[in-house]
C-alpha positions as CSV (number, residue, x, y, z in Angstrom):
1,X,-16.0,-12.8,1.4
2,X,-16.3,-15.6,-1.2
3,X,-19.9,-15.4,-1.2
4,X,-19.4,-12.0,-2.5
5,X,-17.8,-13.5,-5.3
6,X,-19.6,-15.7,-6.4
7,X,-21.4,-15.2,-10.2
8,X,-19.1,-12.7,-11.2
9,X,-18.4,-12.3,-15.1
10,X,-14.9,-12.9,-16.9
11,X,-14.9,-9.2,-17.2
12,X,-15.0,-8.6,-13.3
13,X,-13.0,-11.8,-12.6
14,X,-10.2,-10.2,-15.2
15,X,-10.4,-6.8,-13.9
16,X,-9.9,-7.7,-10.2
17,X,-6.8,-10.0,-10.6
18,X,-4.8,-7.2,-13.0
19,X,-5.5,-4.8,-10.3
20,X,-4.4,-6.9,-7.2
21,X,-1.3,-8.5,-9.5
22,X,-0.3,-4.9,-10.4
23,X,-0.3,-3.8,-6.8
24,X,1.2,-7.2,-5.3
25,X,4.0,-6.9,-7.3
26,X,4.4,-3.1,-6.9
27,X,4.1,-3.3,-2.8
28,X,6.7,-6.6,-3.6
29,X,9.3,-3.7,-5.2
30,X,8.7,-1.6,-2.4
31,X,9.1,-4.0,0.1
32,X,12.3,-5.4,-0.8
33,X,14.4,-2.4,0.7
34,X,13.7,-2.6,3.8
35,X,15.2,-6.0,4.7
36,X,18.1,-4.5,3.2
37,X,19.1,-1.2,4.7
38,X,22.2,-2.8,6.4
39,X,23.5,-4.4,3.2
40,X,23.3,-1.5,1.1
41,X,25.0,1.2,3.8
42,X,27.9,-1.3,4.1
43,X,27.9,-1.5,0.6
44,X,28.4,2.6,0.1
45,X,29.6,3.3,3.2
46,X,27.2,5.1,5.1
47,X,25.2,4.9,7.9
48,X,21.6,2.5,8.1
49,X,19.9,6.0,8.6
50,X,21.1,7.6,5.9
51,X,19.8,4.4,3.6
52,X,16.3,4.9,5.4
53,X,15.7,8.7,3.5
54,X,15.2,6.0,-0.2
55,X,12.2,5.3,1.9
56,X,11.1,8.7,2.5
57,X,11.9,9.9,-0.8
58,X,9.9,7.2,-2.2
59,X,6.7,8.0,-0.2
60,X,7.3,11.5,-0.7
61,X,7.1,11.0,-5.1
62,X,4.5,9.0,-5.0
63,X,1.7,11.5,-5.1
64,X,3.3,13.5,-7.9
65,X,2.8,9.9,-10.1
66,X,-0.9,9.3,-8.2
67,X,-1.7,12.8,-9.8
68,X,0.3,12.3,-13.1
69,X,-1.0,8.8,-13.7
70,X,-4.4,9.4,-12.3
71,X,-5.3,12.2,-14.8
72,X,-3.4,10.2,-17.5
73,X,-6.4,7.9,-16.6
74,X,-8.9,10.2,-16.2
75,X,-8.6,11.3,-20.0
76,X,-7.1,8.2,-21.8
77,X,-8.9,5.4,-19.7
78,X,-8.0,3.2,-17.0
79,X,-6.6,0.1,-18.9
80,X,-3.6,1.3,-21.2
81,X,-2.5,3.9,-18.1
82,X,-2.4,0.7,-16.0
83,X,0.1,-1.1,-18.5
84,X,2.1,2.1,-18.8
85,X,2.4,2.9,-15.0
86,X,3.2,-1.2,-14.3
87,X,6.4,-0.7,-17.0
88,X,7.6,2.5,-15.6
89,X,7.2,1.0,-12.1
90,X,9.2,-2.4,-13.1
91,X,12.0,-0.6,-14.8
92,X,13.1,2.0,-12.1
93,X,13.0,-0.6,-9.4
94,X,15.5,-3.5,-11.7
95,X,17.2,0.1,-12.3
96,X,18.1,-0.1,-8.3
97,X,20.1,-3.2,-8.8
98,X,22.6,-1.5,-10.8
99,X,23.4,1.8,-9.1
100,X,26.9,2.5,-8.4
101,X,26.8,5.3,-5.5
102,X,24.2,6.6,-3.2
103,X,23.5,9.3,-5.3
104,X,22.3,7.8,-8.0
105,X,20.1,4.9,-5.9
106,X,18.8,7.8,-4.0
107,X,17.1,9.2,-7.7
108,X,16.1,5.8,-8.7
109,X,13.8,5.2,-5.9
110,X,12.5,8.5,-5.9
111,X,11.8,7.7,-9.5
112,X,10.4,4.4,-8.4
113,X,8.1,6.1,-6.7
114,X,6.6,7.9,-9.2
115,X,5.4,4.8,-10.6
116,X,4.4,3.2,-7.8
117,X,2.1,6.2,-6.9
118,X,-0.4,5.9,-9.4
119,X,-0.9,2.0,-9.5
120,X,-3.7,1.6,-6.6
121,X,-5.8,4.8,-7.7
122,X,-6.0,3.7,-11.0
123,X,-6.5,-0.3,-10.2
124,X,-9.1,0.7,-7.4
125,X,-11.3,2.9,-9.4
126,X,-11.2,0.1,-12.1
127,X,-12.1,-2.8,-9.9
128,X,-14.7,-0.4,-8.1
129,X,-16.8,0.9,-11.4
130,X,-16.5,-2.5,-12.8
131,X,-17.7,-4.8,-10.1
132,X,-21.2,-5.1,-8.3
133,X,-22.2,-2.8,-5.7
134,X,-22.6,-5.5,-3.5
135,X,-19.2,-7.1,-4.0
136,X,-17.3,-4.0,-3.3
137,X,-16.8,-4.6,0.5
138,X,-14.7,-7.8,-1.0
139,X,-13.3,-6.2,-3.7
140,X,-11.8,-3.3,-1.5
141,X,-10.5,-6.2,0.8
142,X,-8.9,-8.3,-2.0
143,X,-7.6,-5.4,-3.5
144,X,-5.7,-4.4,-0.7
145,X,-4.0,-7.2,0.3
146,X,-2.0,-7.3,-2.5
147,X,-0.2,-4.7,-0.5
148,X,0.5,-7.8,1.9
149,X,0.9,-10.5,-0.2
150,X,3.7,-8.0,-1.9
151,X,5.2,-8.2,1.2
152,X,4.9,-11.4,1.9
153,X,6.8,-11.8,-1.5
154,X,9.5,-9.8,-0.9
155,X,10.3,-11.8,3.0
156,X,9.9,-15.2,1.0
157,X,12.6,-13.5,-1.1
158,X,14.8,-11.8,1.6
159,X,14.5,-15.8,3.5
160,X,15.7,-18.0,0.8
161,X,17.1,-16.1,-2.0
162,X,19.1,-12.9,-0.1
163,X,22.1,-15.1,1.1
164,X,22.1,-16.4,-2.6
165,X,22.0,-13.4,-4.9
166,X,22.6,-10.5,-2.5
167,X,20.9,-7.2,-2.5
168,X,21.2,-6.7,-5.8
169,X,19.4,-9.7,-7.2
170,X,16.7,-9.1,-4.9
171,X,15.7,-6.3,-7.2
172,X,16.0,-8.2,-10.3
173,X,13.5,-10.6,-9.1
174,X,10.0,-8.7,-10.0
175,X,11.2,-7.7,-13.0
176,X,10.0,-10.6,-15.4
177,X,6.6,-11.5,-13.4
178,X,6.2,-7.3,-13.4
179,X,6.7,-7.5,-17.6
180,X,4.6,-10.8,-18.0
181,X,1.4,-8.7,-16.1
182,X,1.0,-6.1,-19.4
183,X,0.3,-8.9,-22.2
184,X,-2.2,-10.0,-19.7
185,X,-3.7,-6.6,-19.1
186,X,-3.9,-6.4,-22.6
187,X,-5.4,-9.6,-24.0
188,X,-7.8,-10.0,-20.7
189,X,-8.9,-7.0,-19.0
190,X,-11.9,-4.5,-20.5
191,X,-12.1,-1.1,-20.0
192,X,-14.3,0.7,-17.0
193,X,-17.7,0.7,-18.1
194,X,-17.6,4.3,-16.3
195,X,-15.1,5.5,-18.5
196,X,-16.5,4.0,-21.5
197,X,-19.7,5.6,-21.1
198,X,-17.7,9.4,-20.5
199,X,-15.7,9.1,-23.2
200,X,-12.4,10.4,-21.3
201,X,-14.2,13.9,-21.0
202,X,-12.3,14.5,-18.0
203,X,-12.8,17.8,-15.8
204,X,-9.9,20.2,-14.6
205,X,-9.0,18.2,-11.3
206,X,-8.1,22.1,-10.0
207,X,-12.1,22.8,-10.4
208,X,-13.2,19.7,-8.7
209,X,-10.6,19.6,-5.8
210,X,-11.6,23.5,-5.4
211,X,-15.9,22.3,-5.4
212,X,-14.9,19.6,-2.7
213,X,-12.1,21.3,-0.9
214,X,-14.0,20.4,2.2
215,X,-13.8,16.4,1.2
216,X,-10.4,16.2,-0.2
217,X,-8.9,18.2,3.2
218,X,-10.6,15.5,5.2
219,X,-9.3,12.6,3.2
220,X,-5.8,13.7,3.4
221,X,-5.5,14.4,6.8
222,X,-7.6,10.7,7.5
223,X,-4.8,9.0,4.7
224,X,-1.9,11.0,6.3
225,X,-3.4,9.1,9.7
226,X,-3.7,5.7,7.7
227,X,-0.2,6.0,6.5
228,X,1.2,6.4,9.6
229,X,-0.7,3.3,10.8
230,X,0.6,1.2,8.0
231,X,4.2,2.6,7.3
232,X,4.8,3.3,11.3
233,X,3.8,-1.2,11.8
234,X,5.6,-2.3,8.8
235,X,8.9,-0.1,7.3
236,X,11.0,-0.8,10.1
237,X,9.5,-3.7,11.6
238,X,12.3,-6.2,9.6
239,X,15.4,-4.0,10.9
240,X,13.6,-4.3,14.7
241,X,14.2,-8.1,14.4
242,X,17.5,-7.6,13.3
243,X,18.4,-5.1,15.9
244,X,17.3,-8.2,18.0
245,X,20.2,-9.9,15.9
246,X,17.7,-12.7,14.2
247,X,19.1,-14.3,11.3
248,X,17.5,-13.6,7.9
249,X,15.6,-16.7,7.6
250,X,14.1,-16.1,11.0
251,X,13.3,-12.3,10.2
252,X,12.1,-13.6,6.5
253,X,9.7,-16.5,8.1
254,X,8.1,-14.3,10.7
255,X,7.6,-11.1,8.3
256,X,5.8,-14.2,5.8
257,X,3.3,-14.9,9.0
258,X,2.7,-11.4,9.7
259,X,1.7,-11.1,6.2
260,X,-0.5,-13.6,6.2
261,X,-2.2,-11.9,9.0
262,X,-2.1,-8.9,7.1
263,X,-4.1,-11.1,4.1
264,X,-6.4,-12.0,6.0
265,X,-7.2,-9.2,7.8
266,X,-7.8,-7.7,4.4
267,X,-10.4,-10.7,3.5
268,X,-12.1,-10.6,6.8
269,X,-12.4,-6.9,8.1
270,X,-13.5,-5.6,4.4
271,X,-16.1,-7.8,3.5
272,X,-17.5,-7.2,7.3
273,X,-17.7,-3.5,6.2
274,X,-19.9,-4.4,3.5
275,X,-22.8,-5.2,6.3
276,X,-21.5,-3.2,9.0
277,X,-20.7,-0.1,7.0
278,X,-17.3,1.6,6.2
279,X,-16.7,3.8,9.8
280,X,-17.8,1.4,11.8
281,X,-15.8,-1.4,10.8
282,X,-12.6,1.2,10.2
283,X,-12.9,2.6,13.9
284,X,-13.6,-0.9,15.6
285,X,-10.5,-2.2,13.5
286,X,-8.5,0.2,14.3
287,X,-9.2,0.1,18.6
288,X,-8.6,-3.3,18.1
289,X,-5.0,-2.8,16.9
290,X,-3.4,-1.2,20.7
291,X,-3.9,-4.4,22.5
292,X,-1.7,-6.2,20.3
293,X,1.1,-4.4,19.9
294,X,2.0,-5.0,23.6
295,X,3.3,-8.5,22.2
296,X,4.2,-7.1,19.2
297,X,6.9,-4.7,20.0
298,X,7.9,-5.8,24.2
299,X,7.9,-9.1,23.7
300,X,11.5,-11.5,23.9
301,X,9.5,-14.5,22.9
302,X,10.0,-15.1,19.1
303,X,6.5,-17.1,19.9
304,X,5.0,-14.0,21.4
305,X,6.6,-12.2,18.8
306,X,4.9,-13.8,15.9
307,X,1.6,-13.8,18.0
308,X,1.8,-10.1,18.3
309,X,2.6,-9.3,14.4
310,X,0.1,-11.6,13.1
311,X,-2.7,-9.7,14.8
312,X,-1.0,-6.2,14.4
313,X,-0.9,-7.0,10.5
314,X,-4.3,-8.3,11.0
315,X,-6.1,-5.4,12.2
316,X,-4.0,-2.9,10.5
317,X,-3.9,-4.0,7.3
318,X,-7.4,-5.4,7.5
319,X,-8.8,-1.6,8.9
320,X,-6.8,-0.7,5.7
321,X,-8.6,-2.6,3.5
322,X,-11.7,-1.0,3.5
323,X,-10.1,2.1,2.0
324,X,-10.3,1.4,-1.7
325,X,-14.1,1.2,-1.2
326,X,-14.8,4.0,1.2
327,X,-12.2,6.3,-1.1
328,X,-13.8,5.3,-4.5
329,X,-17.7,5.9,-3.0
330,X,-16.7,9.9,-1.5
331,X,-14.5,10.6,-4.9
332,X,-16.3,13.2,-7.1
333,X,-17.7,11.2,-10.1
334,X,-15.6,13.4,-12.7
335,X,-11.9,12.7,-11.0
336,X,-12.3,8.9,-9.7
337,X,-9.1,7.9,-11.3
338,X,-7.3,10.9,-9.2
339,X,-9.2,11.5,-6.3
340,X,-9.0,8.5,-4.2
341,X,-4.7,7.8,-6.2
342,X,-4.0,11.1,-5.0
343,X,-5.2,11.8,-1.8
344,X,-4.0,8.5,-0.3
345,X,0.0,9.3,-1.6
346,X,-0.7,13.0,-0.2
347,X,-0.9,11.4,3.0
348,X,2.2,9.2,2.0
349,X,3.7,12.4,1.6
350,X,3.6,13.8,5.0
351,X,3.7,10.9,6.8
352,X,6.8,9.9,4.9
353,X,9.2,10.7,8.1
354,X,7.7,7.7,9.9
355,X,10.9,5.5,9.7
356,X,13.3,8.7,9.8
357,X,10.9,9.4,13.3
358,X,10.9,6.2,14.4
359,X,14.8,6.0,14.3
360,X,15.3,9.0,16.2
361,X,13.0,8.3,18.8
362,X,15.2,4.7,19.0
363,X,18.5,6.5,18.9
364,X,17.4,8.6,22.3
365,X,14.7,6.1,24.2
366,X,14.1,2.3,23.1
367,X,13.4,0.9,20.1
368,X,10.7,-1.0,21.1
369,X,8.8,2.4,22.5
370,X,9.9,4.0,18.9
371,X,8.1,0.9,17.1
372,X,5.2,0.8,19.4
373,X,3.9,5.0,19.9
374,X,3.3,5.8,15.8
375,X,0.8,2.6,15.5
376,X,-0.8,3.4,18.5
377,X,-1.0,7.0,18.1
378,X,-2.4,6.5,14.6
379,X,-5.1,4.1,15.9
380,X,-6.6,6.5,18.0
381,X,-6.1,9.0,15.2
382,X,-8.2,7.2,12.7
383,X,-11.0,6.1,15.2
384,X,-11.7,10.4,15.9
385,X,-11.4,11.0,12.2
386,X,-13.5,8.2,10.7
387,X,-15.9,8.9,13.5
388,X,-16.2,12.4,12.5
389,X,-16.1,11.9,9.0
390,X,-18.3,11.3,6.0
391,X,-19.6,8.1,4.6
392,X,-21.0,7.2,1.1
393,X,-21.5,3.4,2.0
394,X,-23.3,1.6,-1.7
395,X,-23.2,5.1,-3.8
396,X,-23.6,4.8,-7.4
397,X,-20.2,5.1,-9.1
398,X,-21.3,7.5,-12.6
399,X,-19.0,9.7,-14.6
């Protein structure tokens, strides 16, 4: 991977880190809520389920803000709509500290998501038109573990700050670090040489979805596949431990190794795609997910435990990672800042029911079966789909 990197311009360099610090700190907001389900039903006296639906709600906004944001981008470039979208995305999730019934937190994280849905379309295509063809195998990796190292974040917060400052603080936290990215964005980062050249003459997204109808069908069912994969290892995976009544420093320190799995993955499995092509690496990555969540999800060994999620993160997150690029290189030239944005959150929409599935499937069987079937469902779900699908491994990126 650092080889990759290597003799890169300011202008990359600058580009890369907004785009991973705006999604880090986005997946951080995100992240947050689910190591406190328990704390907040207590708090408004309702059940840990009915605290679970912010979650949904949230998935199920964020491709109205992929497409909002996305042709914001399209048309007034991709470097102002990524300040504005990072402010709107800070503000409703500081918003969630203050809500004073369920109501209202309910509309704050569905608004929350509306942010949050258009920060990795528009950061991806950025990085992707910006960087080196050759680098984008790396890029797509690096990119996407923000989504970890967000999480990661958020369990270093949940272990050492929750008993300190509650629920409620642990939404304040991203706020500054969140405000402190858009001076940076604006002093550092330069605008897509992609756009620059186009001018912003974006084309109806209706006229190019309808030319590629074929494309964007397949990328939503293949993101609705990836979402389950991702959401169906990680949402609930924090409330599993504490249905196995660890305390939060334990369920905080083995969510920060799991990330780092995740990170890694990220590093590892995208830059590999770089030589070994996008499908390949995604359907190897993906097979080599089942074995590990054995461990994973049976396991009664907090050793085993940690064993199992640090390899689970690793291949799914690392599979994952090789998105941004493969996403970016089948987009239509003239809708790359909503294509890739808006297809993935379509597949956040419908497979937003994971963690209301997953609990359902707990309250009737075992938890541990709940946990384990959606990951390894999904596994086998991306290897037939990337298999069948298309790949556009080095395209040029053009307006």
């Amino acid at each position: 991977m650092f080889e990759a990197l290597r003799g890169w311009t300011s202008r990359q360099k600058h580009v890369v880190a907004a785009s991973y610090l705006g999604w880090t700190l986005d997946a951080m907001d995100f992240f947050l809520l689910v190591f406190v389900f328990n704390e907040i039903a207590a708090e408004f006296n309702v059940t840990r389920n009915t605290v679970t639906w912010a979650v949904m709600l949230t998935l199920c906004c964020r491709p109205l803000g992929a497409f909002i944001f996305g042709r914001l981008a399209d048309r007034y470039g991709r470097r102002p709509i990524l300040m504005l979208n990072i402010a709107v995305y800070s503000i409703f999730n500081v918003s969630t500290a203050f809500v004073t019934d369920l109501t209202t937190f309910f509309i704050v994280r569905a608004l929350f998501g509306i942010g949050m849905g258009g920060v990795w379309g528009i950061g991806a295509s950025l990085c992707m038109e910006t960087v080196n063809p050759k680098s984008r195998g790396a890029v797509s990796g690096l990119l996407q573990s923000g989504y970890c190292s967000g999480y990661l974040i958020a369990s270093a917060v949940y272990a050492l700050l929750f008993q300190h400052v509650g629920w409620r603080g642990m939404f304040m936290v991203g706020f500054l670090p969140s405000l402190a990215l858009i001076p940076y964005i604006w002093a550092t980062v330069q605008e897509s040489p992609v756009f620059d050249r186009a001018k912003g003459q974006a084309q109806s997204i209706f006229k190019v979805l309808r030319e590629h109808w074929k494309l964007s069908l397949f990328a939503i069912v293949m993101m609705t596949a990836f979402n389950f994969f991702s959401h169906g290892s990680q949402d609930i995976y924090p409330n599993y431990l504490q249905y196995r009544e660890m305390p939060p420093h334990i369920v905080g320190s083995i969510a920060i190794i799991y990330n780092i799995g995740g990170i890694l993955g990220c590093w590892t499995i995208a830059s590999l795609s770089q030589k070994y092509g996008r499908r390949r690496t995604m359907i190897v990555g993906a097979l080599m997910t089942i074995p590990a969540i054995i461990p994973w999800a049976f396991s009664t060994s907090i050793p085993v435990i940690v064993i199992g999620a640090f390899m689970v993160n690793f291949m799914v997150q690392g599979t994952w990672s090789v998105i941004p690029a493969h996403l970016n290189e089948l987009s239509p030239s003239a809708a790359r800042g909503t294509f890739p944005g808006t297809v993935y959150q379509l597949g956040n929409l419908f497979a937003s029911a994971c963690i209301n599935i997953q609990l359902a499937v707990a309250a009737v069987y075992d938890y541990a079966i709940a946990l384990a079937c959606v990951p390894f469902l999904a596994a086998l779900a991306i290897a037939l789909l990337v298999w069948k699908g298309p790949e556009a491994h080095g395209a040029e990126l053009k307006h």
